[in-house]
C-alpha positions as CSV (number, residue, x, y, z in Angstrom):
1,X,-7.9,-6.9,9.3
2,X,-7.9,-3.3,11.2
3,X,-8.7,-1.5,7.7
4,X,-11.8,-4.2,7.6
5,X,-13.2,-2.7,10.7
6,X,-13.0,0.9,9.6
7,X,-9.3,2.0,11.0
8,X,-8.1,4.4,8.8
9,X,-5.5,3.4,6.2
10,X,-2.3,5.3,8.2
11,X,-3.4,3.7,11.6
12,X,-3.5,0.3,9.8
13,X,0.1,0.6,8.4
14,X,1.6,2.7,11.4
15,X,0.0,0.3,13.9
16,X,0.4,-2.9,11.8
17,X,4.3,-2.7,11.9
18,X,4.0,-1.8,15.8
19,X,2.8,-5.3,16.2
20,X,4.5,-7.3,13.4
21,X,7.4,-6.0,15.4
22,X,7.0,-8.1,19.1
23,X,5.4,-11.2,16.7
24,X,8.2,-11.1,14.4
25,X,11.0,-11.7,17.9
26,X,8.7,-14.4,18.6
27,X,8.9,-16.3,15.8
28,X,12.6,-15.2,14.4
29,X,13.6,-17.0,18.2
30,X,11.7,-20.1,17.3
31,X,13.3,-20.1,13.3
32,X,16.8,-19.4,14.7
33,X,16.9,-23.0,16.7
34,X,15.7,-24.2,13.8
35,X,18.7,-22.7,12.0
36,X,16.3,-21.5,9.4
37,X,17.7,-17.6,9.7
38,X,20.9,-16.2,7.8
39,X,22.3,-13.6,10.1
40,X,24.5,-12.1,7.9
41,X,21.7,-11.4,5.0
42,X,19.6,-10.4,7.9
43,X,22.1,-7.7,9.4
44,X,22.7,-6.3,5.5
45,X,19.6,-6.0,4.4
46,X,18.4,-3.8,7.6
47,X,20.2,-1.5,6.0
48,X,18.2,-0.9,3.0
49,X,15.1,-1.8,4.2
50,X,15.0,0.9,7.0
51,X,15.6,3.9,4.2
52,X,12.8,1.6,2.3
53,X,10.6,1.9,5.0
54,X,11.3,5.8,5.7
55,X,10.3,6.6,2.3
56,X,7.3,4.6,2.8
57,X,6.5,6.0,5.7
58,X,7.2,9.7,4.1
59,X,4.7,8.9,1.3
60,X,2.1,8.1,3.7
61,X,1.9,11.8,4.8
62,X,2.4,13.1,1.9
63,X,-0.9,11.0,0.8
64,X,-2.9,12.1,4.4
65,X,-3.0,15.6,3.1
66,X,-5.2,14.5,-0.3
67,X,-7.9,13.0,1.4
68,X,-8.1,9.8,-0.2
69,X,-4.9,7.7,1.6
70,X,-7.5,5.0,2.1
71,X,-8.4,4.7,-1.5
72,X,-4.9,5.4,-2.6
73,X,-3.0,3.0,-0.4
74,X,-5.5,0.2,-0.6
75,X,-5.5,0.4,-4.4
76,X,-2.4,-0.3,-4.1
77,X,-2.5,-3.0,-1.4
78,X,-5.0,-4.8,-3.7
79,X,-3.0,-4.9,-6.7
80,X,0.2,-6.0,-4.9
81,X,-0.9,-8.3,-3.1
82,X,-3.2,-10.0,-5.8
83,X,0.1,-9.8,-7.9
84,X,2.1,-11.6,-5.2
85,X,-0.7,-14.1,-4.6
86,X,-0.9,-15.3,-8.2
87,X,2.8,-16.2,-9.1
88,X,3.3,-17.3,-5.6
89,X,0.3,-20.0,-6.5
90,X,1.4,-20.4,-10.0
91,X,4.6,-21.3,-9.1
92,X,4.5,-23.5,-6.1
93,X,1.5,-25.5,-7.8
94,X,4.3,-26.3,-10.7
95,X,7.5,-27.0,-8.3
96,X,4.8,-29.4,-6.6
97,X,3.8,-30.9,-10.0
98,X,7.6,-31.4,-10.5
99,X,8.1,-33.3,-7.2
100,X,5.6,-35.8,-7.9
101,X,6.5,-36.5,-11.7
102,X,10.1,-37.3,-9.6
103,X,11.6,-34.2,-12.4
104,X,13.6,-32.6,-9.3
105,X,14.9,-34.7,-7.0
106,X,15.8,-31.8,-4.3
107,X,13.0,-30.9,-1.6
108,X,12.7,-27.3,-2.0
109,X,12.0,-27.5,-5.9
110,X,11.6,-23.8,-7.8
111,X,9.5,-24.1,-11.1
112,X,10.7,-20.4,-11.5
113,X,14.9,-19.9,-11.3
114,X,15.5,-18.0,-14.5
115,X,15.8,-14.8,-12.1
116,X,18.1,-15.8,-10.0
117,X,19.9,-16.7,-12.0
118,X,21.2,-13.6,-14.0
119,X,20.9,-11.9,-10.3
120,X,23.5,-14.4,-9.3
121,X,25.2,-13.0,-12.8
122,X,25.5,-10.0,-12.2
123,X,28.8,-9.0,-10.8
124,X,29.0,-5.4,-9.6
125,X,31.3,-5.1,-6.8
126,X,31.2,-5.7,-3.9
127,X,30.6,-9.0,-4.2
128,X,29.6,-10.9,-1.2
129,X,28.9,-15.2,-0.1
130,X,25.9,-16.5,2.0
131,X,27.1,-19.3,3.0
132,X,23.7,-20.4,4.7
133,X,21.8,-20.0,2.0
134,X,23.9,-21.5,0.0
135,X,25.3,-18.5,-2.6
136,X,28.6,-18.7,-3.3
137,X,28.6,-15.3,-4.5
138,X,26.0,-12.0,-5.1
139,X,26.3,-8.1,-5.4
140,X,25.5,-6.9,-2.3
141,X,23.3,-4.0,-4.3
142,X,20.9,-7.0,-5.4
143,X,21.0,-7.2,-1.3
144,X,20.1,-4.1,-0.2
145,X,18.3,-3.3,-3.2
146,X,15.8,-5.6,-2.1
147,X,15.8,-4.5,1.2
148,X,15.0,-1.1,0.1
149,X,12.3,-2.4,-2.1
150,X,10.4,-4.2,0.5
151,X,11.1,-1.6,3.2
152,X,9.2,0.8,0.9
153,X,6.4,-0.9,0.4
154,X,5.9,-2.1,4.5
155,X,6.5,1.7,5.4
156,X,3.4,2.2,2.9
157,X,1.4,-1.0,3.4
158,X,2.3,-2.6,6.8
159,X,2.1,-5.9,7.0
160,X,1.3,-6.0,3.5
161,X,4.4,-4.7,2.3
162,X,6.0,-6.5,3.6
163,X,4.7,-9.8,2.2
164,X,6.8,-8.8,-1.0
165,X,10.4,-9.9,0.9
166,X,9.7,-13.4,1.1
167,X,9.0,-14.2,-2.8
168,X,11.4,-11.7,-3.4
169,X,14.3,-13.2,-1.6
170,X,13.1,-16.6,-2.9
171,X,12.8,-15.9,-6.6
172,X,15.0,-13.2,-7.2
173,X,18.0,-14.3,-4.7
174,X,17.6,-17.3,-5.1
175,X,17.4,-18.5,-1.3
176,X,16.0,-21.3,0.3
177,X,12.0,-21.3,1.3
178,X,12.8,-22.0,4.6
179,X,15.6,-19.7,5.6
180,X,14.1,-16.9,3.6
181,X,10.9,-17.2,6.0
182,X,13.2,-17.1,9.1
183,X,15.5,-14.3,7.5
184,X,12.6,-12.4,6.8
185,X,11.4,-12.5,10.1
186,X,14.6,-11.5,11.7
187,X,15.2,-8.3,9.6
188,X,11.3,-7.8,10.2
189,X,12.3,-7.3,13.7
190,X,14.5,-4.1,13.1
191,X,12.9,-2.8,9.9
192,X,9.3,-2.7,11.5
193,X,10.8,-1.7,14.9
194,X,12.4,1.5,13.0
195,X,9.1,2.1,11.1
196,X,7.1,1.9,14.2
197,X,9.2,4.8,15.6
198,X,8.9,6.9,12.3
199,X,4.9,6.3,12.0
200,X,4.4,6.9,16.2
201,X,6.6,10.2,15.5
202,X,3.9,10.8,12.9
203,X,1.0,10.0,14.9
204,X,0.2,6.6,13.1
205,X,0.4,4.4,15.7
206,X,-2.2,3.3,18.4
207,X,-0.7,1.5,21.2
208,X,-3.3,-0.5,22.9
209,X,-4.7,-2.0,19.6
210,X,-0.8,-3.0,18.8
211,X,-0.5,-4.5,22.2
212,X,-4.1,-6.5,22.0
213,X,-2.8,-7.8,18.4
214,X,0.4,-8.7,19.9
215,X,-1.0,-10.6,22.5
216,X,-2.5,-13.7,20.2
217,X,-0.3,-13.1,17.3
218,X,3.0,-14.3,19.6
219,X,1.2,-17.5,20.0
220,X,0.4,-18.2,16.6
221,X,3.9,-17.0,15.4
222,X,5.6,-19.7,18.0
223,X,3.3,-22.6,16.4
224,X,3.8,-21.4,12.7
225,X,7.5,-21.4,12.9
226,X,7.3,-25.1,14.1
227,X,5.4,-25.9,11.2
228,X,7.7,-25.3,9.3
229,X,9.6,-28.3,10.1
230,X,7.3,-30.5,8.3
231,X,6.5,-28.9,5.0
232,X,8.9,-28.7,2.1
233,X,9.8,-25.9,0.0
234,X,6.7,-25.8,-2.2
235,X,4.2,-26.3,0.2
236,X,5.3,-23.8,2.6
237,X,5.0,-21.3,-0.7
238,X,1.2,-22.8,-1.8
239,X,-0.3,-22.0,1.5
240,X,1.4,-18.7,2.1
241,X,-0.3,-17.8,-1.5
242,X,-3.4,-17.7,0.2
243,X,-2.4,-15.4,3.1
244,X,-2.0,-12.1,0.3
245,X,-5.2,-13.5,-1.2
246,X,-7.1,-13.1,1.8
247,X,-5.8,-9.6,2.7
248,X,-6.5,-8.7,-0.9
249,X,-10.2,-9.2,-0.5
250,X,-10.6,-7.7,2.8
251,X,-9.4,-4.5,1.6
252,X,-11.4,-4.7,-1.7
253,X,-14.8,-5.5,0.7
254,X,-13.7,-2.6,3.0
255,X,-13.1,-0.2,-0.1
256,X,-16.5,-1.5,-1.6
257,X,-18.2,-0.2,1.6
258,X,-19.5,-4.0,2.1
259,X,-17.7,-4.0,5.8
260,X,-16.7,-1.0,7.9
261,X,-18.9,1.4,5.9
262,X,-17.7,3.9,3.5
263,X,-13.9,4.3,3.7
């Protein structure tokens, strides 16, 4: 939304995790009495995901000094979050598909496990059980692998980066739509905290817009973590499709000069 209305590309990312930050205690609050957050995958993936979101953060000054960090960056913004869009649609369509035609009988139905599966196969040590989420056991490297992953790409896309963690900890770990949203939202608050130091330390972070953001996004994070309660697996996965989707096209408009003028 901020690179819609003509912020430049480092104040979009620097200032987006600033705010995803207070929203993301909101709603991780709401998700934990609703026992949808694993503490324990939370707590070990903060560890990858802040030197994810260092790098990230790194590249983003690296990328100031070429002049085109707003082409660059929402290039890759676009792509990613067209990418994650897609399959996300794809795939929660089909789980749907296979809830009605009564082929699954469990209520967060995957059309797509054939990841997870040789993740959960892998065993290089140490190996490690979720208990929450329901994994008897998993390499803590796919763990913090994908902590690293998604860090990377929040500390370069803000709030689009970090839409990657919650397909990622569905379809590749294998863990449940509902805890990975809470999860997600818990490490959020550490993981953007820590990138909203490193991008303020780099002058990429305006305060008053963060707190103006903050001040509806709390709201709407309290009432979409209740939601939650009454949408299954699949569903939850179909409308969040549309939320990369939407992002996707405001940056191609901006980029287009169509909105915010010339980037």
């Amino acid at each position: 939304m901020m690179f819609w209305l003509g912020v430049p590309m480092n104040f979009v990312v620097g200032t987006d995790l600033a705010h995803m930050t207070g929203k993301s205690i909101v709603a991780a609050r709401r998700h934990r009495a609703l026992g949808h957050v694993d503490l324990k995958l939370g707590m070990l993936m903060v560890v990858g995901t802040v030197i994810g979101v260092e790098g990230g953060a790194r590249l983003i000054e690296v990328l100031k000094t070429s002049g085109q960090i707003d082409l660059i960056v929402g290039v890759i913004y676009i792509v990613i979050l067209l990418l994650i869009s897609g399959f996300t649609l794809w795939e929660s369509h089909h789980a749907l598909q296979m809830v009605r035609t009564d082929r699954v009988m469990v209520k967060d139905a995957l059309a797509f496990q054939g990841v997870a599966r040789r993740v959960h196969a892998i065993r290089l040590p140490p190996m490690i059980s979720l208990p929450v989420c329901g994994i008897v056991e998993i390499s803590l490297w796919v763990v913090l692998g994908v902590g690293v992953l998604s860090g990377f790409l929040a500390g370069l896309l803000g709030v689009g980066g970090g839409f990657i963690r919650m397909p990622l900890l569905v379809y590749v770990m294998g863990v449940p739509t509902h805890i990975a949203v809470g999860t997600d939202l818990f490490e959020i608050i550490f993981s953007a905290g820590f990138g909203t130091v490193s991008h303020a330390l780099k002058g990429n972070v305006d305060v008053m817009m963060a707190l103006l953001m903050q001040t509806g996004a709390a709201l709407g994070a309290q009432i979409g973590a209740s939601l939650t309660r009454f949408f299954a697996g699949p569903r939850i996965r179909l409308l969040f499709s549309g939320l990369p989707l939407v992002g996707a096209v405001m940056v191609l408009l901006r980029l287009l000069g169509v909105v915010g003028g010339s980037p």
